[in-house]
C-alpha positions in Angstrom: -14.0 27.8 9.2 -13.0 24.1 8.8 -10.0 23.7 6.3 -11.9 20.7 3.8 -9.7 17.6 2.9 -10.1 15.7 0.1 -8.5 12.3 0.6 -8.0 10.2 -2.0 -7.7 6.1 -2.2 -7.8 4.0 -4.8 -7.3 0.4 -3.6 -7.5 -1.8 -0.6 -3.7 -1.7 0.6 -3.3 2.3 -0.2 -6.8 3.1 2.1 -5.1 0.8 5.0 -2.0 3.2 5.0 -4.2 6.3 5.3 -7.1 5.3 7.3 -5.3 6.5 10.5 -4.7 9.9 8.9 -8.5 9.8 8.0 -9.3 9.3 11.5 -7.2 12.0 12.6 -8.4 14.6 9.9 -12.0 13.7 10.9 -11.6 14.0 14.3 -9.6 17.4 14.1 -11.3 20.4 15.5 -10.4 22.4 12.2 -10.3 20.3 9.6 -13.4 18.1 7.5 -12.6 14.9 5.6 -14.2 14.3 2.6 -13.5 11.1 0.4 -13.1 10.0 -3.1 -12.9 6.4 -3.9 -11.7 5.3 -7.5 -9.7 2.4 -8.9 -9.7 -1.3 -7.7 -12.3 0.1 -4.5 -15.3 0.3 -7.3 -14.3 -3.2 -8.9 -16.7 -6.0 -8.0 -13.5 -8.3 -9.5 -11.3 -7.0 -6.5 -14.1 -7.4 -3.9 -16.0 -3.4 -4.3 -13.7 -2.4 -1.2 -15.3 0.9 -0.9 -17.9 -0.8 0.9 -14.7 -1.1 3.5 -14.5 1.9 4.0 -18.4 2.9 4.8 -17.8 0.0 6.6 -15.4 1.4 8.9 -17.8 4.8 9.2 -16.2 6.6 7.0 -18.4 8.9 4.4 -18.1 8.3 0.5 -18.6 11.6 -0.7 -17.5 10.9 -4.9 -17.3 7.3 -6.8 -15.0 8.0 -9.7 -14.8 5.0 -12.2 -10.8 5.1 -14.0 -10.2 1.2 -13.8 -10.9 0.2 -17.6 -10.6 -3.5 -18.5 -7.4 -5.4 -19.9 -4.2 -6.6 -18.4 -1.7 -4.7 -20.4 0.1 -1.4 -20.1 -2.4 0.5 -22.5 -5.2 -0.7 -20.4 -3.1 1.2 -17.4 -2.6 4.7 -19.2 -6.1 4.4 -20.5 -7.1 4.6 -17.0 -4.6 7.1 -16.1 -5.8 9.4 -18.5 -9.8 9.1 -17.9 -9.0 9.2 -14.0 -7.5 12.5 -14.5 -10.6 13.9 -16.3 -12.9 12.1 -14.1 -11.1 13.3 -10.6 -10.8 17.0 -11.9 -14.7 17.2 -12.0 -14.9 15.6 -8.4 -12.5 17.8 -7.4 -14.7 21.2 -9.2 -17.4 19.7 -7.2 -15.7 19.0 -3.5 -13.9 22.4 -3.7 -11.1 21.5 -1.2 -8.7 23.2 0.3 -6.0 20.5 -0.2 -6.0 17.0 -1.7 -4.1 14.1 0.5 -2.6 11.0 -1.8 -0.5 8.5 -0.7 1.9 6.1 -2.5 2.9 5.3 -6.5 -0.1 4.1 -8.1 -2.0 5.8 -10.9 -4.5 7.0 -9.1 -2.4 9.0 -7.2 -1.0 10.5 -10.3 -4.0 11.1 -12.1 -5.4 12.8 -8.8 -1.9 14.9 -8.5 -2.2 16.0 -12.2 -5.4 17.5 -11.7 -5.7 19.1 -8.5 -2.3 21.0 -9.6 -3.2 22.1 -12.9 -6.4 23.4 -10.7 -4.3 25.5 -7.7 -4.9 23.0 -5.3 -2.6 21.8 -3.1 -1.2 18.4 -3.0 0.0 16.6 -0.1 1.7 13.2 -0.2 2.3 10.7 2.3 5.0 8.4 1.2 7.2 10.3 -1.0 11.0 9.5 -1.4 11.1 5.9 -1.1 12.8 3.9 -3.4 11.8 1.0 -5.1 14.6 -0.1 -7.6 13.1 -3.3 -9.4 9.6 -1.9 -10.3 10.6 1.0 -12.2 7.2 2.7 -13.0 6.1 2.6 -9.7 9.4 4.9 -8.7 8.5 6.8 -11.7 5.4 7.5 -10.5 6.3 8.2 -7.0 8.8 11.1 -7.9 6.8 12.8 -10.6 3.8 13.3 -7.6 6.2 14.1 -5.5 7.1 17.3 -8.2 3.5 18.0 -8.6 3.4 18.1 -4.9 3.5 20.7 -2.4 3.1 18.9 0.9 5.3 16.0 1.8 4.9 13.6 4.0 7.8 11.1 3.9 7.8 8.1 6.5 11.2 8.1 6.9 14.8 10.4 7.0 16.2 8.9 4.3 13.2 8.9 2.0 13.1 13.0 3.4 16.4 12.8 1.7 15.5 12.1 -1.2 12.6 14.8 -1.6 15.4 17.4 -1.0 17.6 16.1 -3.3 14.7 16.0 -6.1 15.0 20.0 -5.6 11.9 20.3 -2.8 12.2 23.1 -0.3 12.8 21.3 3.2 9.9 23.3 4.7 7.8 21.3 2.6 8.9 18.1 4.3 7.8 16.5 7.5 9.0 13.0 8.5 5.8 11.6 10.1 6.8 8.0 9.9 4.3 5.1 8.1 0.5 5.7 9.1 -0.5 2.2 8.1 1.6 1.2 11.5 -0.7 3.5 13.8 -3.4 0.7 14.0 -1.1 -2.1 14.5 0.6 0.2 17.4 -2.6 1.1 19.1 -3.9 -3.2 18.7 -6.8 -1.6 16.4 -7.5 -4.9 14.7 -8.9 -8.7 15.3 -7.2 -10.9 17.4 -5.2 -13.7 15.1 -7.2 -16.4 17.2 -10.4 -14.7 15.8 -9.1 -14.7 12.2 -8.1 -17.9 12.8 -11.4 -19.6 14.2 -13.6 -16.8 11.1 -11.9 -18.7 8.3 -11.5 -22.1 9.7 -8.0 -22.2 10.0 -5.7 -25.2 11.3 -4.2 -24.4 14.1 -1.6 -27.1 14.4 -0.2 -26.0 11.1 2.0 -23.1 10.3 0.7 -20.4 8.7 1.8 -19.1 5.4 0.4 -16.2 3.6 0.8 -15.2 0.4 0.3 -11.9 -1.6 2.1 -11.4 -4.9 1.6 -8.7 -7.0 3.0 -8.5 -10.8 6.1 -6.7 -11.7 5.1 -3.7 -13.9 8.1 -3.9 -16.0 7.5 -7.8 -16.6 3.9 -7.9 -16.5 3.8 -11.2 -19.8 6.3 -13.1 -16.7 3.5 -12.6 -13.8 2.1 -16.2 -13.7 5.4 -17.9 -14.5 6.7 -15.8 -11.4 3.5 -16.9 -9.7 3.6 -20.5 -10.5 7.3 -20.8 -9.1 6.1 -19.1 -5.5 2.9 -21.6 -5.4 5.1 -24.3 -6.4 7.6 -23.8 -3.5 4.8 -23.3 -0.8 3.1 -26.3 -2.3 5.9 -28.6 -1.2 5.0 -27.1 2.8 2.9 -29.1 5.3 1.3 -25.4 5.7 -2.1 -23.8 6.5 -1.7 -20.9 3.1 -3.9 -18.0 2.9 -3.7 -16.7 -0.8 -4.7 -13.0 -1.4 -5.3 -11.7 -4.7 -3.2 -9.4 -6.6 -3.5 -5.7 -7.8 -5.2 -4.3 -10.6 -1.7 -3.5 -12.4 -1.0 -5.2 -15.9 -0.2 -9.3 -14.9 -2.5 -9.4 -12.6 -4.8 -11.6 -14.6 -2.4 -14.2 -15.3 -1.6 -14.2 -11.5 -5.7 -14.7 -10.8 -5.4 -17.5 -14.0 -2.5 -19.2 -12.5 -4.1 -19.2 -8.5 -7.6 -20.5 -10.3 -5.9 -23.1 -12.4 -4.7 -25.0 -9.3 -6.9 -28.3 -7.1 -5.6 -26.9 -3.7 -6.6 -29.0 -0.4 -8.1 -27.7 2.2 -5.4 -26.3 3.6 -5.3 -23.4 1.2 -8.1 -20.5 1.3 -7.9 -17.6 -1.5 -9.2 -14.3 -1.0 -9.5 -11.5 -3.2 -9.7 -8.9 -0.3 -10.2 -9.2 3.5 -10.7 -6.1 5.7 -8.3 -4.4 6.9 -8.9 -5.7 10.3 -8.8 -9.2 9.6 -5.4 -8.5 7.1 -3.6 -7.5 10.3 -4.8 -10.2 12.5 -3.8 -12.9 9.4 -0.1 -10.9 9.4 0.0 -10.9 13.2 -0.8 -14.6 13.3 1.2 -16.2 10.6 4.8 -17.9 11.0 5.8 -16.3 7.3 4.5 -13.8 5.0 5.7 -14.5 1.2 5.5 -12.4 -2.2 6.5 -9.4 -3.1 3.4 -6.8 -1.2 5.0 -3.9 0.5 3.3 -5.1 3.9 6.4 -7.5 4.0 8.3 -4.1 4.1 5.7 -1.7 6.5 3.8 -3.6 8.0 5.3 -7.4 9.2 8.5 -6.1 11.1 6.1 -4.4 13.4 4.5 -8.2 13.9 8.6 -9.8 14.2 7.0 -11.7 11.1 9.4 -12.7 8.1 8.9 -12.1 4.7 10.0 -13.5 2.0 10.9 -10.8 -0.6 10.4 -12.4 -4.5 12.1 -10.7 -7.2 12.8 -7.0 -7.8 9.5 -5.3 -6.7 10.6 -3.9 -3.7 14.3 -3.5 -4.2 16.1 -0.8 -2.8 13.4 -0.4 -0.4 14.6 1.2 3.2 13.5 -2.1 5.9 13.7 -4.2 8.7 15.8 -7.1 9.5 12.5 -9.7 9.0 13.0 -10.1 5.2 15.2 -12.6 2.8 15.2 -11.0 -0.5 15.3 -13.6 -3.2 15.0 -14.0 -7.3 12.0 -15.7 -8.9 13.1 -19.1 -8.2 11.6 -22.2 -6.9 14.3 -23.5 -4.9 15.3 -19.8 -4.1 12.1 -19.4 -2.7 11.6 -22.9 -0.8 15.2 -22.4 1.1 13.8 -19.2 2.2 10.7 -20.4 3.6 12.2 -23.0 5.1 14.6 -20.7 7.1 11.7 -18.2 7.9 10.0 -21.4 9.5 13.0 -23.6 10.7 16.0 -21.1 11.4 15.7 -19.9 15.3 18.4 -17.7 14.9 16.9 -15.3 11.5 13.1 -15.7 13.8 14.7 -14.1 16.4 16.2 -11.3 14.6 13.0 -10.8 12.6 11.2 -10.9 16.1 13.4 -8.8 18.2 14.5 -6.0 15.0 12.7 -2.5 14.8 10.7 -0.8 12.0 12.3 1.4 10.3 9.2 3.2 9.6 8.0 3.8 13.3 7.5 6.9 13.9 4.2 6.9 16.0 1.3 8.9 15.7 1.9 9.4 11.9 -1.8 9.9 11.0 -2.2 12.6 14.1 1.3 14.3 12.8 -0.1 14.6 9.7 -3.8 15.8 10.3 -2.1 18.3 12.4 0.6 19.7 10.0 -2.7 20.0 7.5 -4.5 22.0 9.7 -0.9 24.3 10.4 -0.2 24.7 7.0 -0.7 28.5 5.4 -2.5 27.8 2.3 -1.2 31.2 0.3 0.1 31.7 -3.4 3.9 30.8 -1.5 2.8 27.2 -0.8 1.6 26.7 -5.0 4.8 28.6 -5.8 6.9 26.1 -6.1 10.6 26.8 -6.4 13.7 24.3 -7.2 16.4 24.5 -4.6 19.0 23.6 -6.6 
């Protein structure tokens, strides 16, 4: 009998970094994928990316709304609360055998919470990393990781830190970062397609920006905006613009992108497909904001990124990134050496990934369909 895996996914970014372990689980002789969509994926305001992920051949099998409107913090537990109620009656309904979450966000949480409190197991790809500046996100991150019983950390160190938050190390397999299997394998469209699809000048370099608000400092988001469109502004650049998250400040990022005249060397996007995202990252001369693909998924491209503010600080990574503060000038050095400097290019171009492991989706669909699903594996037990 098939083991039945509920995968989870709750926005764009998050389904990139497990569609390779979606693949894998759907392809495995002993396993059935089954999918929930929730969050920013039902929100026509952040593009309805579930239609992505039909797109990509992939079955919806629940829709569960938990994304209420408002750009504050109450908006956010709001939604963490009715996402918990909402997922637990998917969940009655799917009846899996284990529930696969990746990542910090609230929908993570909220589908951790329930499938727990139901005796259902919870695996988690992505546990133990650390993320100093943002500190709900880390908050977030380690209280799944308690209400977890699988893990699936992408790298040693972040292993390290499961076992230090009291896990048993039989829990824990290092598969590395699934949301590098498809740039690996060259599963996505060619930068000179992307390039020619959105009418991009050639002759130019290529900037892209994704900057998503602090959750700490959520009323500073389109100040901290303003100063990274200020300093990219004063670049004879082609600059791509993707949209932020759905966390509170994102709406004063979107007001502060819309306010602006840009030429036409800027195009804005409030999603592309997943695809298309790699083909921008693996065609662009400098990747700037504060997204965690500066972190997974551009040293795998050589491509630099500049870091802005404390989002992803004390984040394990490559040698392709210049961590800076929320500062204009900060920021315009930065770029300026990402473009100019031959000497960082190189050691952006030439340094590894931290997080390259290979085959992570295929490592985990595998350890799923291993696992002994008995009362030991719910049982869980401190080690300290």
């Amino acid at each position: 009998m098939e083991r039945k895996i509920v995968v989870l996914t709750g926005t764009r970014a998050e389904y990139g970094l497990l569609r390779s372990s979606m693949e894998a689980i759907k392809a495995h002789d002993e396993l059935s994928l089954s999918v929930v969509a929730t969050g920013m994926h039902l929100s026509s305001q952040y593009g309805t990316t579930v239609d992505e992920i039909r797109d990509d051949g992939f079955s919806v099998d629940r829709e569960v709304l938990m994304l209420l409107e408002g750009d504050t913090g109450t908006a956010m537990a709001k939604s963490l609360g009715m996402g918990t109620t909402s997922l637990a009656d998917a969940f009655a309904s799917l009846d899996p055998d284990i529930v696969l979450l990746l990542g910090d966000r609230d929908e993570a949480l909220a589908g951790a919470l329930a499938a727990a409190h139901m005796n259902i197991p919870v695996a988690h790809i992505h546990g133990g990393d650390s993320m100093h500046g943002a500190i709900i996100d880390d908050s977030i991150r380690h209280a799944i990781t308690k209400f977890a019983h699988i893990h699936f950390p992408a790298s040693e160190l972040s292993a390290s830190r499961i076992r230090k938050l009291g896990e048993e190390p039989e829990r824990i397999t290092v598969c590395g970062a699934p949301g590098i299997d498809d740039i690996l394998s060259n599963d996505f469209v060619t930068p000179e397609t992307v390039r020619e699809q959105y009418d991009l000048d050639q002759r130019k370099p290529l900037i892209v920006m994704l900057q998503h608000p602090v959750t700490t400092q959520p009323e500073q988001a389109g100040q901290q905006a303003k100063q990274t469109l200020d300093a990219i502004d004063s670049f004879d650049a082609q600059v791509v613009i993707i949209y932020p998250n759905s966390d509170a400040g994102s709406d004063r990022i979107v007001e502060e992108i819309e306010s602006r005249e840009f030429g036409s060397n800027v195009r804005t996007f409030r999603s592309l497909p997943r695809g298309e995202y790699l083909g921008l990252l693996a065609g662009a001369d400098v990747m700037v904001g504060n997204s965690s693909s500066g972190i997974l998924e551009a040293p795998s491209f050589g491509l630099p990124a500049v870091d802005i503010g404390p989002r992803q600080e004390g984040r394990e990574r490559g040698n392709n990134t210049i961590s800076i503060p929320h500062d204009t000038d900060a920021i315009t050095d930065a770029i300026e050496r990402s473009l100019t400097d031959e000497a960082f290019k190189k050691r952006a171009a030439d340094g590894d990934n931290p997080y390259d492991y290979g085959g992570a989706g295929t490592r985990i669909s595998e350890q799923l369909a291993a696992m002994h699903i008995t009362d030991d594996l719910l049982r869980k037990r401190l080690t300290y």
